[in-house]
N, C-alpha and C positions, 0 to 999 in steps of 0.2 A: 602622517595622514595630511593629504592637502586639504582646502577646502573645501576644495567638490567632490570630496571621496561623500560625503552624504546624499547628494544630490545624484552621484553615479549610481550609486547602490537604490537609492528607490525607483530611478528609471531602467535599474535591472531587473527590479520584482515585477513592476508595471509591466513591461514587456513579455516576461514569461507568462503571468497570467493572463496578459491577453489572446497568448498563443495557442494554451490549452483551450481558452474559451473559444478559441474563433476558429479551432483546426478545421480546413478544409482537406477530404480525403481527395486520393489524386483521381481522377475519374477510370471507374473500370474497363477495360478492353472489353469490348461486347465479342462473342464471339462469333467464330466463321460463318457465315452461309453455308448450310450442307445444297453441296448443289441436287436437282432430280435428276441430271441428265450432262451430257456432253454435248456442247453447242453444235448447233445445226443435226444431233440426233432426230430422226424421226418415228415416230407411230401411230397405232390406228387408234380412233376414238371414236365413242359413240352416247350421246347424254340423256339417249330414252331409254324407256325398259327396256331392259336388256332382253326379253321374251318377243322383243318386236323386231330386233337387228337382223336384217337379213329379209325379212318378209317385206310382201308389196315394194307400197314404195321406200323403205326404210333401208339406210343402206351408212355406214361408217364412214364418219370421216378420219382425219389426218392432224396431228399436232408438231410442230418441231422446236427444238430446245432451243432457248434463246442464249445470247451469249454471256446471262449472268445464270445458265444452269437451270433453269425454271420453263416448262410446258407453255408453249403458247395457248391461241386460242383454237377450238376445233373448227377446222375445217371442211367442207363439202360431206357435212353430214345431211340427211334429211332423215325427221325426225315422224311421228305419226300426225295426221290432219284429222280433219272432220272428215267422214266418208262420203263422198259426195255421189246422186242417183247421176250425172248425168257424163260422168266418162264410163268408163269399165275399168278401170283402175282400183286395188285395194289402197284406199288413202289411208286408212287409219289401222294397217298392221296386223290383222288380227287373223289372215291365211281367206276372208272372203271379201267377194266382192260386190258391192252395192247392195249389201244388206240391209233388208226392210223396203229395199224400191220397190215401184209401182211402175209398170210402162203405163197402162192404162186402168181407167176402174169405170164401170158401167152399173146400171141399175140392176137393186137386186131385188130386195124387196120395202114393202112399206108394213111396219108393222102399227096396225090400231091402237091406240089407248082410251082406258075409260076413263080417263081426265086429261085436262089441256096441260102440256108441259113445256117447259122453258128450258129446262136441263138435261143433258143428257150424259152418261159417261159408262164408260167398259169397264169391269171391274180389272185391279192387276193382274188377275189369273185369268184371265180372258174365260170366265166361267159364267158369268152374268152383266145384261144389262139395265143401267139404272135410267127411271126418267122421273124427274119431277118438277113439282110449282106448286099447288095446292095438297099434293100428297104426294107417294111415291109406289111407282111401280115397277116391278121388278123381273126379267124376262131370264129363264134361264137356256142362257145359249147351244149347252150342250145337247138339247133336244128339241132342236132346229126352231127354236123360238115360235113353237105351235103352242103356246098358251104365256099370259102372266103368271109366274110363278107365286107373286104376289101382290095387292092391293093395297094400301093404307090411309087412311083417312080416319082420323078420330072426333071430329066439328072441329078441333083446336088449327087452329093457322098451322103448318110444318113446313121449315124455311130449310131452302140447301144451302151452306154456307158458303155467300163467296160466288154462288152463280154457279158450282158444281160440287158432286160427292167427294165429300174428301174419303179414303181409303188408308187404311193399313197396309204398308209393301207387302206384306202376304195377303192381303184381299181378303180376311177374312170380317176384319173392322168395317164399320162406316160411322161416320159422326154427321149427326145431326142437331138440331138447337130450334125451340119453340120458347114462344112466351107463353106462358100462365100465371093468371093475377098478378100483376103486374112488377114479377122475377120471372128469372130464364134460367129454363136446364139445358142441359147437353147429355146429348148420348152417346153411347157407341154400342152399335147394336150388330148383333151376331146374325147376317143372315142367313148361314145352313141351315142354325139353329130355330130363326126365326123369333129370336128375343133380344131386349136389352140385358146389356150384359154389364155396364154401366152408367150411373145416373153421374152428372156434375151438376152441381146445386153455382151457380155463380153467385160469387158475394155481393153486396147490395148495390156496392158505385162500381159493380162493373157491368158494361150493357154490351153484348155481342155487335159484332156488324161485320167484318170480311173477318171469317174465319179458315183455318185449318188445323187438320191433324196431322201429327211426326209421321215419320214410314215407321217407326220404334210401336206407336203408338202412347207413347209416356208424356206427348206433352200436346196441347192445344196451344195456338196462338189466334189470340181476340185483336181486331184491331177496329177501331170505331173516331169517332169525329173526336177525341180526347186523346185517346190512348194507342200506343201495341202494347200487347201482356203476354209473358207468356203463364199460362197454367199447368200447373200439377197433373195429370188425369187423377190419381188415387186421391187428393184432397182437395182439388180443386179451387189451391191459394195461390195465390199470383207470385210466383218464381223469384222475374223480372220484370221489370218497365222500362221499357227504349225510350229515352228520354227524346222530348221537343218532335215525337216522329208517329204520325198518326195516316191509316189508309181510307182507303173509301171502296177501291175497285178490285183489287187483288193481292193474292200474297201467296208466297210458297215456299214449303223448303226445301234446301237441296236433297240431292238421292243420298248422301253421304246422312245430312242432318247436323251439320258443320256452320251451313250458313243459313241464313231468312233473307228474302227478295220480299219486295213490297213496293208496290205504286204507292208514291206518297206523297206526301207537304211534307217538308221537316224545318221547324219553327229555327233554328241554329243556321240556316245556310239563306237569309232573306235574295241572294242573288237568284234563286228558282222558284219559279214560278209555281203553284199549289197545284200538286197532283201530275206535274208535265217531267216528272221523274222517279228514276226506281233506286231504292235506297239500296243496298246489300249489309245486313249486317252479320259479325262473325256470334255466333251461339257460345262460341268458347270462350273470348277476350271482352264480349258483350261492348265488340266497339263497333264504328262505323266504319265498316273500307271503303264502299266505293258509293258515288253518287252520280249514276247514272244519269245525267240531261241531255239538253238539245232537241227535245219534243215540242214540235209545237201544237201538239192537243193532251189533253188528259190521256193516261198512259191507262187503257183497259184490261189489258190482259199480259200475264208474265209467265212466261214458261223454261224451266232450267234444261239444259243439256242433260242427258243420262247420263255422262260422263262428268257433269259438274262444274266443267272450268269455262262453260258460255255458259251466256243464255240472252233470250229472246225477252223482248219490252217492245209491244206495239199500242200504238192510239188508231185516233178515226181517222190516221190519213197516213200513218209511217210504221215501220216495222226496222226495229234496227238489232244486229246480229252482237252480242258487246263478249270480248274474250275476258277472261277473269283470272288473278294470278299471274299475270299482272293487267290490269284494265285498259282495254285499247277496244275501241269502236271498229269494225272489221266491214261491215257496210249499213247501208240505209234502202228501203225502200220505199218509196212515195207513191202512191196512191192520190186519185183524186177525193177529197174527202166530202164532197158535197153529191158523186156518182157513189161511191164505196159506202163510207164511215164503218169502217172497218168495228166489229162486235166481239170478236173472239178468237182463240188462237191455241190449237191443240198441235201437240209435238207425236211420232210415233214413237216407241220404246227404243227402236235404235239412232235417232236423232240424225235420219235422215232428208226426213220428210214434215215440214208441218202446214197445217192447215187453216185459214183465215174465211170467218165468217164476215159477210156482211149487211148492212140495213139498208131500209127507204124500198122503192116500191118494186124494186128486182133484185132481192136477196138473190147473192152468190156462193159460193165454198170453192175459194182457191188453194191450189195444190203449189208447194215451192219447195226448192231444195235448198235445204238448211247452210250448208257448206257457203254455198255461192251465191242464194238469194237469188238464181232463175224460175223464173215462173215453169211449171209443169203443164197445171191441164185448169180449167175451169168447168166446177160444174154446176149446170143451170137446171132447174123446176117448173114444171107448168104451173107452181104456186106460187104467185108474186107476195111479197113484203118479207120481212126480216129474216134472217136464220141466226137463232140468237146461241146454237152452240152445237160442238161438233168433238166427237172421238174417235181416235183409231183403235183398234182391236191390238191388244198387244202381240199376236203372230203377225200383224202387219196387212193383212187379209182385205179387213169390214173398217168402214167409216160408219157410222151413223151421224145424224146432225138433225136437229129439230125449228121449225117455223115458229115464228113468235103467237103460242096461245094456240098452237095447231092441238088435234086430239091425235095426230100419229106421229111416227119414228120413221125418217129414210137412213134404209140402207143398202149403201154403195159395197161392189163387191172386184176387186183387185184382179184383173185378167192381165197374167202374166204371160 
């Protein structure tokens, strides 16, 4: 043995132990790409319901394989739109065309009320009309509106939430909310039946102000200078609270009852200005998707697409059309807002057509097509000042609309 046989021998241990310590494995072969196709293959695509291919304007497009085996992008497909009143075109797929238009609508009748009203709305079954301000009266349409079906008035104050009836998507609910010594209920009262069918007691620090009810009926949403909540109906305890995000002028939920819209302030975003934008929040993930600005007045009135993926946010001088899923502003309309100052903003059931009220000493009710945001028709009253709100008939038929503090009901009748 020489003298570095010791010296050999421990930098042969060192070495193997450090081999075992430090093995790196060889890296594995990922494997092949399964290809979809053979390059430059071609076929037909199409990325909407498939119940809509082929009708109106809907029609497939064309995909071709790329050269690593993979689909490109579809091609010259067109897919469904907003239906729009003013071609003759089915745009949105569905086998008709310009469903819900109006060429023209002319006076039909005025119906009297024994109180002055502010509000007005069609019930969803197009079975009755509602109007109220200091109480509520109630017309039932199916017998040509030759009497109030009902009166109410108890001395106690009775507020419509929100500036209009909220409804159950089967029209048989309505929610209502009065102060009494100084807590506030809520109802929902059955009107075939002609009763309350339930009472919500609010809890002490909550104080109503723009309200609604779900189309489900299971849930209220309160929103006041503090808060948005939503409530329980059966217990009447506050669910949720949308944090930093409070309304003043409106709110609604989608048809689906997926999402919440709201004019609002939201204390989290200081770049918007209070009240000159509409929040969307999702009901599900209980976050905020979208935050609709660019108004430059307080945003009065919100109204959803029947189909859910727009919707409408107008102030006293703009009206803008906003798509949703993914959030893109589709157009604007301006108004002069010291001639207009625009009050209210009712959609028809097929989201063709909606309608804007306006204030100051020659209230109007203009007619627009949803899709495109071209004006339709303008119609004018021998009663000058406000018209502070306005509904269409769910067959699409009757508008009514009422003057501010008037004791009647106009309504317009669809000549097609």
């Amino acid at each position: 043995m020489n003298k570095f046989s010791p010296l050999i021998c421990l930098l042969s241990i060192l070495l193997t132990t450090c081999a075992e310590s430090v093995f790196i494995p060889l890296a594995e072969k990922e494997p092949p790409v399964q290809k979809q196709c053979s390059s430059g293959e071609r076929r037909r695509c199409y990325a909407g319901p498939s119940s809509t291919r082929g009708i109106g304007i809907c029609k497939s497009g064309y995909q071709i394989c790329n050269e690593r085996g993979g689909w490109g992008t579809c091609k010259g497909q067109q897919k469904p739109k907003l239906e729009s009143c003013v071609d003759q075109v089915d745009n949105n797929c569905n086998g008709f065309v310009n469903e819900g238009c109006c060429e023209r609508w002319s006076r039909f009748k005025i119906l009297p009320s024994p109180r002055q009203v502010n509000q007005v709305t069609f019930g969803p079954g197009g079975g009755i009309l509602v109007a109220a301000a200091s109480g509520f009266v109630i017309w039932n349409i199916t017998k040509d509106f030759s009497f109030p079906l009902k009166s109410h008035h108890n001395g106690l104050s009775l507020f419509i939430p929100g500036g209009e009836v909220s409804f159950t998507a089967d029209g048989k609910l309505l929610l209502l909310w009065r102060n009494i010594k100084n807590h506030e209920e809520m109802y929902l009262w059955n009107w075939k039946e002609e009763k309350v069918v339930k009472t919500v007691r609010l809890q002490k620090y909550v104080t109503a102000g723009v309200s609604a009810l779900s189309p489900t009926g299971t849930k209220i949403v309160l929103s006041n200078d503090y808060d948005t909540l939503i409530l329980d109906v059966n217990t009447g305890k506050v669910q949720y609270k949308f944090p930093g995000s409070r309304a003043n002028t409106d709110i609604e939920f989608s048809p689906d009852e997926s999402l919440l819209a709201l004019s609002s302030f939201y204390e989290n975003d200081s770049a918007v200005p209070a009240l000159q934008t509409v929040l969307v929040w999702s009901l599900f993930s209980k976050k905020l998707l979208y935050s609709l600005s660019g108004y430059t007045n307080t945003v009065k009135s919100i109204a959803f697409h029947p189909g859910g993926r727009h919707l409408v946010g107008m102030s006293s001088s703009e009206i803008k059309l906003w798509g949703l899923r993914p959030k893109k502003l589709l157009y604007t309309i301006q108004v002069q807002a010291q001639q207009e100052n625009l009050l209210h903003l009712g959609m028809n059931k097929t989201g063709t057509t909606m309608a804007t009220t306006s204030g100051g000493a020659e209230g109007k009710v203009k007619l627009w097509d949803v899709a495109t945001g071209r004006h339709l028709q303008t119609i004018e009253t021998p009663i000058k000042g406000s018209i502070n709100s306005v509904s269409f008939h769910p067959d699409g038929t009757l508008l009514a609309f009422v003057h501010n503090n008037m004791k009647e009901i106009r309504i317009w009748r669809c000549d097609k």
